[in-house]
N, CA, C and O atoms as CSV, one atom per row, in Angstrom:
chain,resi,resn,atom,element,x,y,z
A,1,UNK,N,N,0.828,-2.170,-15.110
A,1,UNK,CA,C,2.210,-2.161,-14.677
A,1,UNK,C,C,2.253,-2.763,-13.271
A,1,UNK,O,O,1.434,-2.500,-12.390
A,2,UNK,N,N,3.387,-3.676,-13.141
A,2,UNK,CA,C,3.558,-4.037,-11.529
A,2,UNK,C,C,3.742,-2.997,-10.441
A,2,UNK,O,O,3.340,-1.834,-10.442
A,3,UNK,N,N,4.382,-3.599,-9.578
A,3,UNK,CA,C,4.662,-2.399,-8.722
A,3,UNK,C,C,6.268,-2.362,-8.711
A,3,UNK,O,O,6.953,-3.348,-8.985
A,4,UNK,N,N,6.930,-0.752,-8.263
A,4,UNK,CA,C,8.188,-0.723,-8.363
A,4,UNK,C,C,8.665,-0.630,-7.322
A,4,UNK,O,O,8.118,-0.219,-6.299
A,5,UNK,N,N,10.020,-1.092,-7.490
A,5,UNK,CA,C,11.010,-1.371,-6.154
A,5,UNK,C,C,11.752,-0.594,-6.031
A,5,UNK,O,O,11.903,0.246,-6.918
A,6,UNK,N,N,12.643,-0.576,-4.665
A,6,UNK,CA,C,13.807,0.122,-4.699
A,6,UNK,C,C,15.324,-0.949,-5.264
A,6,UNK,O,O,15.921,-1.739,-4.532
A,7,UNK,N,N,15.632,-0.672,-6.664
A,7,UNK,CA,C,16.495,-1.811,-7.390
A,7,UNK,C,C,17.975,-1.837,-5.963
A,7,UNK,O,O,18.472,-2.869,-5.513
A,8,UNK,N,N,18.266,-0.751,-5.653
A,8,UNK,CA,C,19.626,-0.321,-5.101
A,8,UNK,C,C,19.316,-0.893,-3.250
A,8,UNK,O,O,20.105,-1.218,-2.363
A,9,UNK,N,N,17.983,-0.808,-3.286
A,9,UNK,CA,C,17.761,-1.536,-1.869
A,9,UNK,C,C,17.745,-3.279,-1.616
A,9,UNK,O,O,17.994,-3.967,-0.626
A,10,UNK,N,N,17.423,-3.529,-2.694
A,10,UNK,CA,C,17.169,-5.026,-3.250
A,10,UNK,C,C,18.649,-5.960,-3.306
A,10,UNK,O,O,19.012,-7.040,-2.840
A,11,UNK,N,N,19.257,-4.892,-4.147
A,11,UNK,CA,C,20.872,-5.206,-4.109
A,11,UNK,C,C,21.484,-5.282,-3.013
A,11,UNK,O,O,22.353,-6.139,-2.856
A,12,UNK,N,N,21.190,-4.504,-2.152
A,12,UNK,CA,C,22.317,-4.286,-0.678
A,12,UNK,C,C,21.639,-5.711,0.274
A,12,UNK,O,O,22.431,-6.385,0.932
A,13,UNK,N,N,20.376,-6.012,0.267
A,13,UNK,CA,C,19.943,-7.417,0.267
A,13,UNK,C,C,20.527,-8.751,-0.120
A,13,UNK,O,O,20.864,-9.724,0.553
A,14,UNK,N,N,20.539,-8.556,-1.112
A,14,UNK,CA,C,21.457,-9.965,-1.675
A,14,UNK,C,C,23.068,-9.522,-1.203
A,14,UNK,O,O,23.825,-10.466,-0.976
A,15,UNK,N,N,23.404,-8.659,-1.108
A,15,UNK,CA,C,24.853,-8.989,-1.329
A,15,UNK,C,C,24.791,-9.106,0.480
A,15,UNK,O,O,25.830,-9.554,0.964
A,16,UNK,N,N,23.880,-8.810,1.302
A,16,UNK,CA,C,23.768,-8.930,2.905
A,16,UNK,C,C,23.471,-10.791,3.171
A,16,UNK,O,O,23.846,-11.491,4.111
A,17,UNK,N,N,22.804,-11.105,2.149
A,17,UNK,CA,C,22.757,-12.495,2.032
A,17,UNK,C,C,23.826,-12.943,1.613
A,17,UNK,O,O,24.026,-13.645,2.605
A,18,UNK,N,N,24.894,-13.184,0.838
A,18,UNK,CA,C,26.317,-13.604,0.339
A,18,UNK,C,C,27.328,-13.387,2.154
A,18,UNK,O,O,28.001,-14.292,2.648
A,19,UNK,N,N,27.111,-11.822,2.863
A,19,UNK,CA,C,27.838,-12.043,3.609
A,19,UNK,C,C,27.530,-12.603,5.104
A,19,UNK,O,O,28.263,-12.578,6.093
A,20,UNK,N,N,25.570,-13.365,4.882
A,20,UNK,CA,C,25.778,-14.193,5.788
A,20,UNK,C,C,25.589,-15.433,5.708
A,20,UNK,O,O,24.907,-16.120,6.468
A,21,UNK,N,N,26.648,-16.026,4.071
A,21,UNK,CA,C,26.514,-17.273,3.873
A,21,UNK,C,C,25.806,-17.840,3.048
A,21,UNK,O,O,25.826,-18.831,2.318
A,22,UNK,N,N,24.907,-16.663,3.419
A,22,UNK,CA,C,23.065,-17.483,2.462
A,22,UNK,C,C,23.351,-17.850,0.791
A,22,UNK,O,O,23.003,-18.877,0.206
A,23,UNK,N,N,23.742,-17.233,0.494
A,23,UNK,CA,C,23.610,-17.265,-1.130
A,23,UNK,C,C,25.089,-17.095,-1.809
A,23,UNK,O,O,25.534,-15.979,-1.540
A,24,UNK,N,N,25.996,-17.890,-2.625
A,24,UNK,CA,C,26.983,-17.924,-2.913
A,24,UNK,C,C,27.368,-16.446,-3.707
A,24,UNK,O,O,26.423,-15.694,-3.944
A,25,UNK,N,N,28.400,-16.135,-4.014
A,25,UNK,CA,C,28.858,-14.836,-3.912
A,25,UNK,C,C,28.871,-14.416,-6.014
A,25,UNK,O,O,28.728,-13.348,-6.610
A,26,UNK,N,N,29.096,-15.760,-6.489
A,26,UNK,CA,C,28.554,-15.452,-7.961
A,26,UNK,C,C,27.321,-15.468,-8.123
A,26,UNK,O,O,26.770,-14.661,-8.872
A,27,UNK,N,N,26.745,-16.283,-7.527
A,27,UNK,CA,C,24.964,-16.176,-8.353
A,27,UNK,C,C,24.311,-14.897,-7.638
A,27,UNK,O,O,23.236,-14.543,-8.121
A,28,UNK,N,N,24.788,-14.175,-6.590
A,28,UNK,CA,C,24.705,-13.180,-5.928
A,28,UNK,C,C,24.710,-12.032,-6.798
A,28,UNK,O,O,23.747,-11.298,-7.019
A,29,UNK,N,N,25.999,-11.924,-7.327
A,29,UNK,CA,C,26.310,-10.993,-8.571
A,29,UNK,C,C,25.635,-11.076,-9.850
A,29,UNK,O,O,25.246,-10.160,-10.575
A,30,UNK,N,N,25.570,-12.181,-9.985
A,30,UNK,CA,C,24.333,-12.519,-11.519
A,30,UNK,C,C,23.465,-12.267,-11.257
A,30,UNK,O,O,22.839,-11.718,-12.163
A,31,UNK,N,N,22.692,-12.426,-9.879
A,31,UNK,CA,C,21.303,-11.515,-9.548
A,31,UNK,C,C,21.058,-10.156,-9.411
A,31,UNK,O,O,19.965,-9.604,-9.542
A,32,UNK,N,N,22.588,-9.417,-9.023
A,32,UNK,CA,C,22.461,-7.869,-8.843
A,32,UNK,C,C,22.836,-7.679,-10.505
A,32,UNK,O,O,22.234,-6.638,-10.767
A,33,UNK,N,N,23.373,-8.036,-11.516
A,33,UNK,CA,C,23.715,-7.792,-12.863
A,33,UNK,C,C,22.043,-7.972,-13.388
A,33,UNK,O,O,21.617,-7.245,-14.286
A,34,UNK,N,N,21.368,-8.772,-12.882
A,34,UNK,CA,C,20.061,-8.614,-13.721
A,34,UNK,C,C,19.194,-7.767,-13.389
A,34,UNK,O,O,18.338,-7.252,-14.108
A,35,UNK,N,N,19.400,-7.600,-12.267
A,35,UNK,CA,C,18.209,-6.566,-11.423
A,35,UNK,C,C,18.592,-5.216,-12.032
A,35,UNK,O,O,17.846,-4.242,-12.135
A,36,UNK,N,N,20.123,-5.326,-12.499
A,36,UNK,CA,C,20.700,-3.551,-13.129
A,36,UNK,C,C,20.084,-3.769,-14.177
A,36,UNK,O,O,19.141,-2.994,-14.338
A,37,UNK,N,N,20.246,-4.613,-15.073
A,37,UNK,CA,C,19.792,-4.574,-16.621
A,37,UNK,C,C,18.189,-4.333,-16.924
A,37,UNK,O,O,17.921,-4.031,-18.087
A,38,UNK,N,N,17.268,-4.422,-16.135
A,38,UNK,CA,C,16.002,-4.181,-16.335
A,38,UNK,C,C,15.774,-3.158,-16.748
A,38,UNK,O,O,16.756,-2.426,-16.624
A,39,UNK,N,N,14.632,-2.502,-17.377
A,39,UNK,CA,C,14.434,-0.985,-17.710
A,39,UNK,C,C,14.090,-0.061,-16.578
A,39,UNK,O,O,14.046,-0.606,-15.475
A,40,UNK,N,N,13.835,1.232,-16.624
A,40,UNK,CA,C,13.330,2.007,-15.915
A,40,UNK,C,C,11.560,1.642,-15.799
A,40,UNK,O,O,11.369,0.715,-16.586
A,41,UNK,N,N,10.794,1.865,-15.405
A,41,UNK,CA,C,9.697,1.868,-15.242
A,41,UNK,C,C,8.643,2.921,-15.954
A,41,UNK,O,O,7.613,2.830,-16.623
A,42,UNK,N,N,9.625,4.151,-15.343
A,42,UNK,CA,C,9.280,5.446,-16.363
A,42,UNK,C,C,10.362,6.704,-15.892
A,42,UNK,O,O,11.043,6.398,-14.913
A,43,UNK,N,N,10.592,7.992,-16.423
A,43,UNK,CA,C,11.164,8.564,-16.600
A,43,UNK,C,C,11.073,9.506,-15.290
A,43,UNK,O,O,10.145,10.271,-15.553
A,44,UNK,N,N,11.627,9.870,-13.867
A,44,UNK,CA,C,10.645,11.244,-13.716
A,44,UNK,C,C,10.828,12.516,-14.085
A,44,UNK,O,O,10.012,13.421,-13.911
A,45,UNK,N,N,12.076,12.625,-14.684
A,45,UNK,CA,C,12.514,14.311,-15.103
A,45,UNK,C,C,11.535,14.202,-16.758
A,45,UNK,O,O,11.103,15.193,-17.348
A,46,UNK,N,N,11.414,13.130,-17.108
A,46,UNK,CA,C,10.336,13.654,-18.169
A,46,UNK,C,C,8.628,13.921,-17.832
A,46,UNK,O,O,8.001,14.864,-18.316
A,47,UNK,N,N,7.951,12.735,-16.770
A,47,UNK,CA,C,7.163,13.399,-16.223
A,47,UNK,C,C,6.690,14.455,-15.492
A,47,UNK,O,O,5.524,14.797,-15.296
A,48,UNK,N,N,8.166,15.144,-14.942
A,48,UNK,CA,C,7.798,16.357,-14.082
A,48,UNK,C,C,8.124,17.582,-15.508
A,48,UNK,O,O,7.606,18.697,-15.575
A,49,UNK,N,N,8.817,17.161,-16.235
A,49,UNK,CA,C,8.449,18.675,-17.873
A,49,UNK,C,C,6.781,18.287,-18.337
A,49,UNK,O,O,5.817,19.028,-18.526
A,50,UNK,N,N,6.897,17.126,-18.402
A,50,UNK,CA,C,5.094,17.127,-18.612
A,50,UNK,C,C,4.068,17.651,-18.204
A,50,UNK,O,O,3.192,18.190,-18.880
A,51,UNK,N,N,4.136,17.481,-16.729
A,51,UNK,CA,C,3.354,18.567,-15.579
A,51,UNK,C,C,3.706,19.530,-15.456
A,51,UNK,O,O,2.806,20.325,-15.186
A,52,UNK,N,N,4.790,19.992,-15.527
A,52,UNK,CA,C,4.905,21.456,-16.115
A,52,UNK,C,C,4.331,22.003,-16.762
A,52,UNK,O,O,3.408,22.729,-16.395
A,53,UNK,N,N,4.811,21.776,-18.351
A,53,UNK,CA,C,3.894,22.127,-19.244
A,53,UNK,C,C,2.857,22.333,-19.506
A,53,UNK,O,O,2.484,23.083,-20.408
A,54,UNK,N,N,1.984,21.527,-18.554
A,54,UNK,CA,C,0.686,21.183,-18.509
A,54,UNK,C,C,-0.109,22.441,-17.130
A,54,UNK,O,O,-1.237,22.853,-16.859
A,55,UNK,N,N,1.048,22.598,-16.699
A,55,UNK,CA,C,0.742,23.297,-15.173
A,55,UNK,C,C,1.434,25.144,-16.037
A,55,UNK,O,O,1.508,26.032,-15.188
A,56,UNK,N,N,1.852,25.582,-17.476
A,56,UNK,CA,C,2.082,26.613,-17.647
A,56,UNK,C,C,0.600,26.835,-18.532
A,56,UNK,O,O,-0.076,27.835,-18.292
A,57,UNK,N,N,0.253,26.055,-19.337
A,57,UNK,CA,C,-0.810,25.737,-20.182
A,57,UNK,C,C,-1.977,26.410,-19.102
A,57,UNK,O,O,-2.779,27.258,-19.494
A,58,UNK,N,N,-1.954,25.996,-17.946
A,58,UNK,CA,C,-2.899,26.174,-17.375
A,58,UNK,C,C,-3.318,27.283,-16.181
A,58,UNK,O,O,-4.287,27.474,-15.445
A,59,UNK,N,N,-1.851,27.970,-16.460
A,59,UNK,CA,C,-1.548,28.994,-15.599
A,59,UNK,C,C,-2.119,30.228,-16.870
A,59,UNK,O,O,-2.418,31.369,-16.519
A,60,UNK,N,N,-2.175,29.919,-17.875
A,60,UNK,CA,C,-2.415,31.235,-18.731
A,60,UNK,C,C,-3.768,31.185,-19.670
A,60,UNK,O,O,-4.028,31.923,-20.620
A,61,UNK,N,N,-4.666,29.954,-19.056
A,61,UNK,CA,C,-6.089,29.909,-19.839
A,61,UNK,C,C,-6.624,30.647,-19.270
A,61,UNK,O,O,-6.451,31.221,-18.196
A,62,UNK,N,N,-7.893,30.656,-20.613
A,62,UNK,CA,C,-8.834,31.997,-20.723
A,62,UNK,C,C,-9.706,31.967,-19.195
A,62,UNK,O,O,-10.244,33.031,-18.886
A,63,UNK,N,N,-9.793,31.296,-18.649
A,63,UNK,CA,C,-10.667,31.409,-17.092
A,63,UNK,C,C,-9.738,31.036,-16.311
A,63,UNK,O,O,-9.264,29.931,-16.044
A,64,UNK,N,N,-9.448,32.463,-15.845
A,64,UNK,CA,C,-8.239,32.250,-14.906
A,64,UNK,C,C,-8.283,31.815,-13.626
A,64,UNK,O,O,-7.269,31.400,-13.065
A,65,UNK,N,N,-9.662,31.875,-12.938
A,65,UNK,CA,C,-9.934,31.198,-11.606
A,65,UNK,C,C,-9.822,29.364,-12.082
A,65,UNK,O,O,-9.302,28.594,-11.274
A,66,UNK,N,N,-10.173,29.016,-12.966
A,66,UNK,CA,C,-10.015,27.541,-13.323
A,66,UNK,C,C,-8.323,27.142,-13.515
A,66,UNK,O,O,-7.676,26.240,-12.984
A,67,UNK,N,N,-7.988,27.994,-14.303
A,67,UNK,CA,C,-6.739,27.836,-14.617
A,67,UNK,C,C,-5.827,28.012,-13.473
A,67,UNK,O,O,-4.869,27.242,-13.539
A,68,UNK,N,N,-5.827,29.027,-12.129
A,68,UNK,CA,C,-5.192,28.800,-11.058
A,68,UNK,C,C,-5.505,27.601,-10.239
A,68,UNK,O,O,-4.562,27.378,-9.479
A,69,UNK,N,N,-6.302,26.894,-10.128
A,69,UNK,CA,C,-6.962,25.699,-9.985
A,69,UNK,C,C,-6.219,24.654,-10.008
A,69,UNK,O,O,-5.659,24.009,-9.121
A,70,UNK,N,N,-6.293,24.535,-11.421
A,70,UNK,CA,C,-5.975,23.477,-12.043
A,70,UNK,C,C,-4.267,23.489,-12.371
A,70,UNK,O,O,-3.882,22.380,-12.742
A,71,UNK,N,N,-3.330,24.392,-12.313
A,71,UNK,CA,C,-2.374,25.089,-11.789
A,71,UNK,C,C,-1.603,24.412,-10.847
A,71,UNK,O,O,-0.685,23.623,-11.074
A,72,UNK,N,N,-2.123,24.844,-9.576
A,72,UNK,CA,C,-1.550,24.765,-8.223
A,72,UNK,C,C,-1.734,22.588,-8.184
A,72,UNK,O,O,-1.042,21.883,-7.449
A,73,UNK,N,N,-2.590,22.155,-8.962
A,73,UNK,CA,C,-3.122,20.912,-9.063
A,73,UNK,C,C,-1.472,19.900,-9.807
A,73,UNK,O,O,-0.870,18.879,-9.475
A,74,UNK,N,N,-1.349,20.796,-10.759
A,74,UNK,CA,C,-0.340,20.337,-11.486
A,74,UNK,C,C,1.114,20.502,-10.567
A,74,UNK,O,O,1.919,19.611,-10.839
A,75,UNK,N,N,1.445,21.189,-9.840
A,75,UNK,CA,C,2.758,22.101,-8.705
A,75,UNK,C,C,2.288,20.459,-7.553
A,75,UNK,O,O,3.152,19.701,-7.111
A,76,UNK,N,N,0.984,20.311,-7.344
A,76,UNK,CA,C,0.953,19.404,-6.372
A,76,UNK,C,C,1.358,18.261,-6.552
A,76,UNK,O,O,1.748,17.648,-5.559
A,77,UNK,N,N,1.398,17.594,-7.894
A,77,UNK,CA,C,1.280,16.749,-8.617
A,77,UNK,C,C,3.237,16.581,-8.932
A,77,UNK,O,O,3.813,15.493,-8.915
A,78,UNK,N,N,3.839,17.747,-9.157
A,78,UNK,CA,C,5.113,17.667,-9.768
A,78,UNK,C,C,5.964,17.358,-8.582
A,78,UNK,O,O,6.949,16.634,-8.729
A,79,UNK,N,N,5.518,18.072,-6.912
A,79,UNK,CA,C,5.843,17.982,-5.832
A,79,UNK,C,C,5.801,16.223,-5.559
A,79,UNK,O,O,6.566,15.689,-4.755
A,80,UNK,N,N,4.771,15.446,-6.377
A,80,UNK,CA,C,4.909,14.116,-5.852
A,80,UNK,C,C,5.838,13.111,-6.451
A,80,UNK,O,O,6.377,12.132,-5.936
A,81,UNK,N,N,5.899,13.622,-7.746
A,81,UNK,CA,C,6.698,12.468,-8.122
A,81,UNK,C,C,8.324,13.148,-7.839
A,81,UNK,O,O,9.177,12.278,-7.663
A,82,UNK,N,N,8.743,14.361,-7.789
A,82,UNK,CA,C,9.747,14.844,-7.280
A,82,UNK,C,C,10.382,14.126,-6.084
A,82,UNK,O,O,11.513,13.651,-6.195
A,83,UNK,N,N,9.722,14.040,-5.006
A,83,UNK,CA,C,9.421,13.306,-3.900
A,83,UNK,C,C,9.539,11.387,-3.990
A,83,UNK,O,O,9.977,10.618,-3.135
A,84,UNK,N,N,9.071,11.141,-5.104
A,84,UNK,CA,C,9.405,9.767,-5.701
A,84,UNK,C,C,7.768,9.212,-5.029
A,84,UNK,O,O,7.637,8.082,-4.560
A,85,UNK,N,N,6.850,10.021,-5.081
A,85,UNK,CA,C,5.302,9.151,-4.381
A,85,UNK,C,C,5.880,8.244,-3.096
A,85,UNK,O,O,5.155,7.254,-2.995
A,86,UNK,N,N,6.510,8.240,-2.487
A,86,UNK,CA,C,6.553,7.950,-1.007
A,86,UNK,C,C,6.326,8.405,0.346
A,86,UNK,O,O,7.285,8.965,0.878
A,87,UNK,N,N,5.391,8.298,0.936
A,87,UNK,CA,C,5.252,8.907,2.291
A,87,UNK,C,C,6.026,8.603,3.394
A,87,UNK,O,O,6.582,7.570,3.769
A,88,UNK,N,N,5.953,9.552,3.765
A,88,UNK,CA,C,6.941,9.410,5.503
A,88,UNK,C,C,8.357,9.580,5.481
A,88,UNK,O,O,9.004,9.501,6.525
């Protein structure tokens, strides 16, 4: 997979280019209409039920020192993409 952008930051770009001239004000719009139409990349309210699931699974196995472990691993994990994996 490439890498992902901010689509809504990208947009306020071009249309900052239209209002200084740079780029005419339709092909401006045909570029923010395509940049909308692309897919998502991936889901995160479905990846963070995933790690969930995965983080209840593991809150109630038979070795419970592993399973708090591996637990708090999954909470760390749900905390990031919640967050959108960006620092600072």
């Amino acid at each position: 997979m490439g890498r992902m952008i901010d689509a809504d930051a990208f947009k306020r770009q071009v249309a900052g280019m239209t209002i200084a001239n740079k780029y005419p004000v339709d092909k401006a719009n045909a570029l923010c209409e395509l940049i909308e139409a692309q897919p998502t990349a991936y889901d995160p309210d479905k990846v963070v039920e995933q790690l969930e699931n995965e983080r209840m699974f593991w809150e109630n196995a038979y070795d419970r020192d592993l399973g708090k472990e591996k637990a708090r691993s999954y909470e760390h994990a749900v905390a990031i993409v919640k967050g959108g994996g960006v620092d600072g």
